[in-house]
C-alpha positions as CSV (number, residue, x, y, z in Angstrom):
1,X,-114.2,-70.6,73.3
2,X,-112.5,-66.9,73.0
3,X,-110.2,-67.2,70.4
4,X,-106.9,-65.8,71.2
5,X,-106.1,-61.5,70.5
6,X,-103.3,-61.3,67.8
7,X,-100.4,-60.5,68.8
8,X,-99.9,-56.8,67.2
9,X,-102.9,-54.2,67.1
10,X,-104.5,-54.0,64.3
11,X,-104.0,-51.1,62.3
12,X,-106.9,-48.2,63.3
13,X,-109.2,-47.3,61.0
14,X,-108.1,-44.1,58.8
15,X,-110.5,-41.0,59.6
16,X,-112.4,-39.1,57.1
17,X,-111.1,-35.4,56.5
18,X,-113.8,-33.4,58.0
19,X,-115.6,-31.2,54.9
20,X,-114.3,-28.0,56.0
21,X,-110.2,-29.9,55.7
22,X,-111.1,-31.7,52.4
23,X,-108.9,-30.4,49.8
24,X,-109.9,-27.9,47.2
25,X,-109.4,-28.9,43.6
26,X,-106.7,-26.6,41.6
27,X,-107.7,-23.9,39.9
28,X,-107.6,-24.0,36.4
29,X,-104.7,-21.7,36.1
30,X,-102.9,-23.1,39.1
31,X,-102.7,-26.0,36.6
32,X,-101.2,-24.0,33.9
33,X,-98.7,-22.6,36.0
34,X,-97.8,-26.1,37.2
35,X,-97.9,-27.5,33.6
36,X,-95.6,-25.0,32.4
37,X,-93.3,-22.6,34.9
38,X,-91.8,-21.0,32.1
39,X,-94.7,-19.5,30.3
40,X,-95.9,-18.1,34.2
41,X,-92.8,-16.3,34.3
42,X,-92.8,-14.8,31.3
43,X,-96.5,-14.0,31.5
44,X,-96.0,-12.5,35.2
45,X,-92.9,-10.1,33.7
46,X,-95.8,-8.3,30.9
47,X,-97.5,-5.1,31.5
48,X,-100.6,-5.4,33.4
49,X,-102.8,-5.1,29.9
50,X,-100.5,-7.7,28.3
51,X,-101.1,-10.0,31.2
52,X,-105.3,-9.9,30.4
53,X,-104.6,-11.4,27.1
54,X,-104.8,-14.8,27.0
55,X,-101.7,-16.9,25.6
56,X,-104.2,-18.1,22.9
57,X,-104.5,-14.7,21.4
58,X,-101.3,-14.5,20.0
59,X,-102.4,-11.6,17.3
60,X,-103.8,-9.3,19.9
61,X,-100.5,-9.6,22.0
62,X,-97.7,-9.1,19.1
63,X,-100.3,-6.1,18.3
64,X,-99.7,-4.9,21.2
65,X,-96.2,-5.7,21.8
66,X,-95.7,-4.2,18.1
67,X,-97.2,-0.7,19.3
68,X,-93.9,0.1,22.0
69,X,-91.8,0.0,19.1
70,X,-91.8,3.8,16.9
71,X,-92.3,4.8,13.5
72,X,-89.2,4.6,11.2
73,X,-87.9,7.5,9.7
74,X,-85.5,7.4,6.8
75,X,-84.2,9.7,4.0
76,X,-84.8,8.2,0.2
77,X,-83.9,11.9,-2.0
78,X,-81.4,14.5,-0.8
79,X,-79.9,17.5,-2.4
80,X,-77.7,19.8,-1.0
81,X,-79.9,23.0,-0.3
82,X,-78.5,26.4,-1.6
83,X,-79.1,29.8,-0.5
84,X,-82.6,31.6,-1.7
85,X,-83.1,28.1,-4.0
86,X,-85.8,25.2,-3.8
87,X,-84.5,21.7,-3.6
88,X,-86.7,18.3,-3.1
89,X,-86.0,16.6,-0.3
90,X,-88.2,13.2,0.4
91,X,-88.8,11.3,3.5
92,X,-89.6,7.8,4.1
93,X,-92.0,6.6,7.1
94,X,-92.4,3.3,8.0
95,X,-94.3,2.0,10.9
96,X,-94.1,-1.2,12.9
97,X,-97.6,-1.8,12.0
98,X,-100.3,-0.5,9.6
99,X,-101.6,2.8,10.6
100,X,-102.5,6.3,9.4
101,X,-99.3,8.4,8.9
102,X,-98.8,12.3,9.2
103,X,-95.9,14.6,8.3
104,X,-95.4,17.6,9.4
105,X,-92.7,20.3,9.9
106,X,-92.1,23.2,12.4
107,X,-90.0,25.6,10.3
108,X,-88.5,28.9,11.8
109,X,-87.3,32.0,9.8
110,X,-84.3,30.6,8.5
111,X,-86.1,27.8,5.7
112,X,-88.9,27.7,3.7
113,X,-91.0,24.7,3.2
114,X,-93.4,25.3,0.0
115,X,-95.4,22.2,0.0
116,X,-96.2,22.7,3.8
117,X,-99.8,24.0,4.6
118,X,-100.4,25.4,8.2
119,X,-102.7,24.2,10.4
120,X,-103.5,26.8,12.6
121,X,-101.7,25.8,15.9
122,X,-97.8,26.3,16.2
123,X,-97.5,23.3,18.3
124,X,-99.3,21.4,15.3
125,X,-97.1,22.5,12.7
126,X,-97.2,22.9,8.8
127,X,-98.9,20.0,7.4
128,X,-96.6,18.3,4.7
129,X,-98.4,14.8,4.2
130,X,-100.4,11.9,5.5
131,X,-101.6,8.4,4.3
132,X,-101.8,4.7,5.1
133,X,-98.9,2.6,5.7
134,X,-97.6,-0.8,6.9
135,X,-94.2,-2.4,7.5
136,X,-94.3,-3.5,4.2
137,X,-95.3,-0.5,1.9
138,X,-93.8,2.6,3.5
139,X,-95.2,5.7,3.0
140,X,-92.8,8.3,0.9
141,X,-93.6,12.4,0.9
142,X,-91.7,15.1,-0.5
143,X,-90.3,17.7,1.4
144,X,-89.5,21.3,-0.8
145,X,-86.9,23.3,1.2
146,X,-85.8,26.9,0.1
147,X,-82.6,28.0,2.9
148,X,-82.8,31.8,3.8
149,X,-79.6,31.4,6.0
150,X,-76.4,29.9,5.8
151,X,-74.5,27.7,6.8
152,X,-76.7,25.3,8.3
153,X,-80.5,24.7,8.6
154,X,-82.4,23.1,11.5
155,X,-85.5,21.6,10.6
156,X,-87.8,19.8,13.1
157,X,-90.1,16.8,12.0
158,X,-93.5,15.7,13.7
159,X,-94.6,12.3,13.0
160,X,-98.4,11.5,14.4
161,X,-99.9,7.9,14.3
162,X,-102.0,6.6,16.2
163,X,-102.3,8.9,19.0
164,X,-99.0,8.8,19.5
165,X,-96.4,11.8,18.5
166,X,-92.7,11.9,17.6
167,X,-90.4,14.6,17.0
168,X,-87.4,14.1,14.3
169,X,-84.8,16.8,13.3
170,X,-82.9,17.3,10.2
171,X,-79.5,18.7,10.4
172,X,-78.2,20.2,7.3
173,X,-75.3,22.6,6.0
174,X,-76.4,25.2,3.2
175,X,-74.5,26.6,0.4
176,X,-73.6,29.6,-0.8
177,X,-73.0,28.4,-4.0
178,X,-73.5,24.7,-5.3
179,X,-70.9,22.6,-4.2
180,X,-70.4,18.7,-3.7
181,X,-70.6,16.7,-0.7
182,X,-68.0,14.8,0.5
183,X,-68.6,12.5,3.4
184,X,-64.8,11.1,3.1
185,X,-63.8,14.5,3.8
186,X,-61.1,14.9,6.3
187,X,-61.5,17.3,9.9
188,X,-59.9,18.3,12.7
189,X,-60.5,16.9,16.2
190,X,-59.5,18.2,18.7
191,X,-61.2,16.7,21.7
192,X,-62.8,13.2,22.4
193,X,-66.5,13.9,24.0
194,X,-68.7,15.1,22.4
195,X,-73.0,16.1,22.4
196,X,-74.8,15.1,19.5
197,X,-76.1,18.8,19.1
198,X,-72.7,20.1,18.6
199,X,-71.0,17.0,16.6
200,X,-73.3,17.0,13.6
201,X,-73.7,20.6,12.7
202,X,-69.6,20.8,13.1
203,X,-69.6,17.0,10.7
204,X,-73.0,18.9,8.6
205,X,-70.5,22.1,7.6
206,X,-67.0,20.4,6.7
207,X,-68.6,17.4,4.6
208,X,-71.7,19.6,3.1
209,X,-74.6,17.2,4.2
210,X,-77.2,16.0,6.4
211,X,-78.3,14.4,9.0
212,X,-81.7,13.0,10.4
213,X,-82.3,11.9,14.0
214,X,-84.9,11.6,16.9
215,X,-84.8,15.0,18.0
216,X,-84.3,13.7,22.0
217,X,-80.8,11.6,20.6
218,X,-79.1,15.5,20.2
219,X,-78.4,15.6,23.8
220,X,-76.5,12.1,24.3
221,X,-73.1,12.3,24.4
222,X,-70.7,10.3,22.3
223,X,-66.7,9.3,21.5
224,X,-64.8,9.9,18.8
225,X,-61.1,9.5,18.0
226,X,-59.4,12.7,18.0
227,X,-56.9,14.2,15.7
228,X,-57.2,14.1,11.1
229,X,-60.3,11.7,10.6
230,X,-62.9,11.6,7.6
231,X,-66.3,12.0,8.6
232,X,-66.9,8.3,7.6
233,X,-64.8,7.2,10.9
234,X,-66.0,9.8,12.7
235,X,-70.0,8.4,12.4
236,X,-68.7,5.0,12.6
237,X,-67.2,5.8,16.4
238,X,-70.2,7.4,17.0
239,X,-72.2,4.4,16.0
240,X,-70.5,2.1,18.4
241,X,-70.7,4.9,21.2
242,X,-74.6,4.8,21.0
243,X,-75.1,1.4,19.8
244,X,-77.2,2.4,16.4
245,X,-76.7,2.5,13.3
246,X,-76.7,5.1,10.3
247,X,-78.3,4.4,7.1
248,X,-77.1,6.9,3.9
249,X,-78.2,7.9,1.1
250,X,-75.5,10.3,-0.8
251,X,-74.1,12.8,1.9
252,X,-77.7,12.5,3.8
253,X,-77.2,10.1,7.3
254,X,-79.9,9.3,9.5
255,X,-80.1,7.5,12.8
256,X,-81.5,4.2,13.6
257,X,-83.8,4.4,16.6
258,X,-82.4,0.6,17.6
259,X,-79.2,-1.5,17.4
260,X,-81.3,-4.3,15.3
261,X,-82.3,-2.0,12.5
262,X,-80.7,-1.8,9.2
């Protein structure tokens, strides 16, 4: 006998994916990305030569991440230059990672630097110093400075490593006769905005001392409180106008390159 149909269709049989529909398999760094969104995006967000290194190579990426940041420059000796008379300055470079330092200077007729030796080119400068140096042991040179004018000096700064280049300036008043800095000295303002270029002479002059800056920071303009203020407030409004910091020694300021640094 025919045994009886059921009484709902059976189910029909599930077809094969043809070869060229089968699913390909994830890549490799599909899976990463899936594994860990977070790291993509942060990966995807790096320079194109960052983004080669792989997130197992942490040293070769700080390396590199290490090598956008600039060398430090920072005064550690200042004396008060006086007219037609030799005073020792010294300059501290420190790097964000170990390298071969050079110093050099682009004086005018206006200063003498003894200890410099030229090296031929103008653009190159007079050759103060050079050596090795890490993060951790700075390098120090001297700088000697005879003024032939008064009342302020203008000294520019080159600063090679590693193929890179970077131009520092040092502001400083000169004295007739020897005299004694004052940074707590109190001047006149008279007006609230101010350029960089024509602050720090004016702030050089009237507390008899010296500043050091990234030569390209002369043409940002800052505020400052106007009316009888010491030089000390001065700096300190300018520090909050820029967002750096100043780091002293005696009546000698120079200026952070970042908020962050000491």
């Amino acid at each position: 006998p025919i045994p009886s149909l059921p009484s709902t269709p059976s189910p029909s049989p599930r077809q094969a994916p043809l070869l060229s529909e089968a699913p390909k398999p994830a890549a490799p760094a599909e899976l990463g990305r899936l594994s860990n969104p977070k790291e993509t995006s942060q990966i995807s967000s790096l320079p194109l030569m960052m983004r080669r290194i792989p997130t197992q190579a942490g040293g070769a990426q700080q390396a590199l991440l290490s090598l956008e940041a600039t060398v430090q420059v920072r005064w550690e000796h200042f004396e008060l230059p006086t007219l037609n008379e030799v005073v020792l300055w010294r300059i501290r470079l420190t790097p964000p990672i170990a390298c071969h330092l050079t110093l050099a200077v682009q004086p005018d007729e206006s200063v003498e630097v003894p200890n410099a030796v030229s090296q031929g080119a103008p653009e190159s400068g007079w050759l103060l110093g050079e050596g090795n140096a890490t993060p951790q042991k700075p390098l120090t040179l001297p700088i000697l400075i005879r003024p032939k004018q008064s009342p302020l000096l203008r000294l520019p700064l080159l600063v090679s490593w590693n193929g890179q280049v970077s131009r520092w300036v040092i502001l400083s008043a000169v004295s007739d006769k020897p005299a004694a800095p004052n940074p707590n000295v109190s001047v006149t303002v008279e007006r609230d905005r101010w350029r960089l270029h024509d602050l720090l002479p004016y702030l050089a002059r009237q507390m008899q001392g010296a500043f050091l800056l990234p030569e390209g920071m002369l043409e940002q303009t800052v505020t400052v409180p106007t009316g009888q203020r010491t030089v000390r407030e001065i700096l300190s409004a300018v520090e909050k106008s820029l967002g750096r910091r100043w780091q002293q020694v005696g009546a000698a300021f120079a200026l952070t390159t970042s908020g962050n640094e000491e």
